[in-house]
N, C-alpha and C positions, 0 to 999 in steps of 0.2 A: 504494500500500500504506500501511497505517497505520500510523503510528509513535507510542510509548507512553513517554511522559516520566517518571520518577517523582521527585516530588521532595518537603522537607522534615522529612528524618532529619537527625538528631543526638545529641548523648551528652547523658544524661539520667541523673538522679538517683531509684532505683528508688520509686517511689510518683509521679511524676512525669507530663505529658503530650506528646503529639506531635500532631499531625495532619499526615497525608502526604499530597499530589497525587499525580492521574496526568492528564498531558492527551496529548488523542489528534490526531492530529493531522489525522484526516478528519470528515465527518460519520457517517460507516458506523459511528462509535464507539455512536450515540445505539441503534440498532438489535440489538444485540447484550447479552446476559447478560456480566457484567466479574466479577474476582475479585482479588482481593491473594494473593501469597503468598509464601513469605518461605525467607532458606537461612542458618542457622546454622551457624556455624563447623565441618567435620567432619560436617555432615552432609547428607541428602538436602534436597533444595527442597520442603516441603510447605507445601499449602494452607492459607488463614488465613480468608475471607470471601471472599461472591460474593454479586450483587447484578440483580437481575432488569434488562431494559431500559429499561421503564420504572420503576425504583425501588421497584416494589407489594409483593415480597417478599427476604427476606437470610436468608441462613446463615452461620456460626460454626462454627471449629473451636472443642471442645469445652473446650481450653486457653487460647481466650481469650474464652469468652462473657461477657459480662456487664460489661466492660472494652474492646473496641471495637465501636464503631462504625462500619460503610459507608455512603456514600452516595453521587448522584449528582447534577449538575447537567450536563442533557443540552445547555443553549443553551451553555453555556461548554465541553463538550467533557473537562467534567473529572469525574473522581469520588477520593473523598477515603476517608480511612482515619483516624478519631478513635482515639485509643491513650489512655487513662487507667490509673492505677494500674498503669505500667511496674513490672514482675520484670524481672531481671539476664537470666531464662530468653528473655527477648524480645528479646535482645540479636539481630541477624541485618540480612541485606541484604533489603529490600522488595521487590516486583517488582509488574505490577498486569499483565495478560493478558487474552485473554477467559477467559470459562469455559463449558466446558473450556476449559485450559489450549493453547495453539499454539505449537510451537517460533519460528513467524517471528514473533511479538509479543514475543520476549522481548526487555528492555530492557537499559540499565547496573544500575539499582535506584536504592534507596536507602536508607546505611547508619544503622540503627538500633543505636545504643551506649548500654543500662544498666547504671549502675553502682550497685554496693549499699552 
């Protein structure tokens, strides 16, 4: 089974950057549609971006278009989540899954803290 690492959150100063890992830890990862999504303090886990298998096409939730970035890099097993011009509002735990979403992919995360 494939196991999903997320890593390179941190507390950040709002107008600020991030970029986040996720490495998988089979090849079955390269084969598959992947997604970021994230769970704010008090609230539900919603979705942030998803990223075709081969890389050809991405979507955006509509609160953070235009400010992140997905991507993938299929021979390293990883795909990444570029964050610019962090809002306080982005403050949340990361997660990266396929997409659809799977309960047995889901990971520890990783915590994203901005500050205003």
């Amino acid at each position: 089974q494939v196991q999903l690492v997320e890593s390179g959150g941190g507390l950040v100063q709002a107008g600020g950057s991030l970029r986040l890992s996720c490495v998988a830890s089979a090849t079955g990862f390269r084969l598959v549609n992947m997604g970021w999504y994230r769970q704010a303090p008090g609230k539900q886990r919603e979705w942030v971006a998803t990223i075709t298998w081969d890389g050809s096409s991405t979507n955006y939730a509509d609160s953070v278009k235009g400010r992140i970035t997905i991507s993938r890099d299929n021979p390293k097993n990883t795909m990444y989540l570029q964050m610019n011009s962090l809002k306080p509002e982005d403050t949340a735990v990361y997660y990266c899954n396929r997409a659809p979403a799977q309960d047995t992919y889901w990971g520890q995360g990783t915590q994203v803290t901005v500050s205003s």
